[in-house]
N, C-alpha and C positions, 0 to 999 in steps of 0.2 A: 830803426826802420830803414827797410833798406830801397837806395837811390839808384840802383844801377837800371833799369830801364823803364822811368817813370817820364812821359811824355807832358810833352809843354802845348797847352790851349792858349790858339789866336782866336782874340775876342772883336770881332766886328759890333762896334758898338754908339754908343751915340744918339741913339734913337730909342728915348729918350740917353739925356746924361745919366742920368739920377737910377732911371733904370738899371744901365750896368755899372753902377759901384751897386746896386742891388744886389747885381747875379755874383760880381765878386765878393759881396760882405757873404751871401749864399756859401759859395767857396768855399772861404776860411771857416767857416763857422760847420762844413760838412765832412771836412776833411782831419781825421785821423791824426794827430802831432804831437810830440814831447819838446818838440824847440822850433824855433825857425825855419830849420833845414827840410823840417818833414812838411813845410807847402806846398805846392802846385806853383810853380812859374807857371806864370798867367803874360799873356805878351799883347797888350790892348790900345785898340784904337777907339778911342772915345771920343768920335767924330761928330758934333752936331751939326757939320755943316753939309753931310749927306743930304742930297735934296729930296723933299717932303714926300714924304712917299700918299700923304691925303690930297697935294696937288695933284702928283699923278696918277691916283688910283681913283680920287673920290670925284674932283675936279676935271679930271683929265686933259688940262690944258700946261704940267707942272713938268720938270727937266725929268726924265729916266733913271732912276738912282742907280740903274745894277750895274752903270760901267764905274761908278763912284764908290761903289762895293765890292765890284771884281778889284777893281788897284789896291782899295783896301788889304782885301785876300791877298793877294798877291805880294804886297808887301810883310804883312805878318809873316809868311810861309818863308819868305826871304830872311827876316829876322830871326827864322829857327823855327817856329811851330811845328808841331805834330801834326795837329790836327784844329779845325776853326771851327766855332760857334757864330751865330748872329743871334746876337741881344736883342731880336725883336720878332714878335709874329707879323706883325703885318708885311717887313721887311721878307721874309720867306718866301714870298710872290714874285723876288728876285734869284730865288735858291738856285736856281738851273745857272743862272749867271755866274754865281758867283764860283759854284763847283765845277763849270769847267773852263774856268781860267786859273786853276790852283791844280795843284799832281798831289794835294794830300788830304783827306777826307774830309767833310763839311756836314757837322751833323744837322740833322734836321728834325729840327723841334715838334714840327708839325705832325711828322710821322710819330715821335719818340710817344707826343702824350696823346696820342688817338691809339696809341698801342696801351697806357698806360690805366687809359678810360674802358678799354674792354677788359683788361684784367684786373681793374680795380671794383667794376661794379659791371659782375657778369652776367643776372640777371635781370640789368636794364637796358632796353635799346634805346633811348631818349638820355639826352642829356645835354642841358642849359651853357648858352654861351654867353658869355662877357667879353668883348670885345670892341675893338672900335669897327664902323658901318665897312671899312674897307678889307675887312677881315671876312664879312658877310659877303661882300659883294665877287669877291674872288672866290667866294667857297671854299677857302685854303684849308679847313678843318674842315667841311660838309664832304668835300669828293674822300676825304680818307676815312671818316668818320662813318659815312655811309659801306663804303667798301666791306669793313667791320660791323653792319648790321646794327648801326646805333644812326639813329634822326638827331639832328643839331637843332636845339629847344634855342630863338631868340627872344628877346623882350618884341613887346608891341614898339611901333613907330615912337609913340611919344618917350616911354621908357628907356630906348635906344637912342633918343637924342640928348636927355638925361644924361645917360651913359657915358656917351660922348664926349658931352661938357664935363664932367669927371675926371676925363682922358686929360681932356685942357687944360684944365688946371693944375692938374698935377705935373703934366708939363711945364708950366709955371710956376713951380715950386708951391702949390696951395695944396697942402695937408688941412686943411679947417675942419673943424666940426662940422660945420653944414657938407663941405663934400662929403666927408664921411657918412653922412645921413643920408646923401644924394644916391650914393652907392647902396648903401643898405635898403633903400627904396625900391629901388631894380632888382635886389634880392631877392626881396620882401616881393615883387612882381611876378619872379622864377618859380617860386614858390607857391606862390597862388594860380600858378599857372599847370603846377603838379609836377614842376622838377624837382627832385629829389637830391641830385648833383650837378656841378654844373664847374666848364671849363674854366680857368682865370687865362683866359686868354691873349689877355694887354700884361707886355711888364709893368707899365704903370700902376694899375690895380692890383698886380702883385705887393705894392706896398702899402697899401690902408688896409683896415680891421676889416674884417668879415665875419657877417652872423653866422650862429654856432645851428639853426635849424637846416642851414644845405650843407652837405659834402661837398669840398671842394678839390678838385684838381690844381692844382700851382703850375705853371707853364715854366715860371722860372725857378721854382724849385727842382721839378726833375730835370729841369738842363743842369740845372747845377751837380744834382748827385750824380748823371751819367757823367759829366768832367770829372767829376773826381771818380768814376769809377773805373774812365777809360785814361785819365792819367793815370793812375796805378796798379792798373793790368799790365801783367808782364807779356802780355803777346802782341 
């Protein structure tokens, strides 16, 4: 397999931890290889002390994270990057920050599966989001979503705090039974609501089981296959 111009992803990460060894287990696991050599240099900042982005989005009394993301940027690119990812949706409400304090491209997750939601499921304009409330409250998925002629389906209030508490804990390292039910409940809510699909919008939720009655979009799954599929493109 050949190496000659296979590009290296800086991962702005941290937000959660556990999320991007997600997006890199993702990675390894999508990527094409007969030995070691045929990975993806992955060059990662698994930064948890990026400030909260639910103080300053949800709270709005919390530090600015995008100049503690721009440095980020800015250093991966220094280290050699090609090109940079951010490990997080809600984190994308910094995107602008971050891609112009960097001269190498900054993919953007938001645009990638709002593109991936109208061609996955073309005749529906509705489609369910999972997320945490600061993901809502930015419309970071609604303003593209809509562009594209698809309405963004949320849980009711109570379900969406639910939600939330799911986000938390799993930030806390709590995989339990009961969260897992907690989640499936909001589903189970999506559903009863007459989503049919619905986005995984939180890395975190990208890692617990999901019922098999909604279609799901994976947020961090298609960041992952475009890395591997723009590290080894030859152009």
């Amino acid at each position: 397999m050949s190496k000659n111009k296979e590009k290296t992803v800086g991962i702005i990460g941290g937000m959660g931890p556990e999320a991007t060894i997600d997006l890199m287990q993702r990675i390894i696991l999508l990527t094409p290889v007969l030995d070691d050599i045929d990975h993806i240099r992955c060059i990662v900042d698994n930064n948890p002390k990026v400030p909260s982005r639910i103080r300053a989005i949800i709270d709005g009394d919390g530090e600015n994270p995008g100049p503690c993301m721009a440095g980020m940027g800015k250093k991966l690119e220094t280290h050699g990057a090609d090109f940079l990812v951010i490990a997080c949706n809600t984190a994308h409400y910094y995107y602008d920050v971050v891609q112009k304090a960097v001269n190498i491209p900054v993919i953007n997750m938001i645009y990638l599966v709002s593109k991936h939601a109208k061609i996955n499921f073309p005749e529906q304009n509705t489609i369910g989001m999972l997320a945490s409330p600061a993901v809502a409250m930015t419309e970071l998925y609604a303003k593209k979503l809509n562009k594209l002629g698809i309405r963004d389906i949320w849980p009711d209030s109570d379900y969406q705090d639910t939600l939330f508490n799911v986000i938390k804990e799993v930030k806390k390292g709590n995989t339990s039974l009961t969260v897992h039910n907690d989640f499936k409940k909001v589903c189970e809510h999506l559903s009863d609501k007459g989503v049919k699909a619905a986005i995984i919008a939180c890395t975190e939720l990208g890692i617990l089981n999901r019922p098999s009655y909604l279609n799901f979009l994976d947020a961090a799954q298609i960041l992952a296959a475009e890395i591997v599929q723009i590290a080894k493109s030859e152009n």
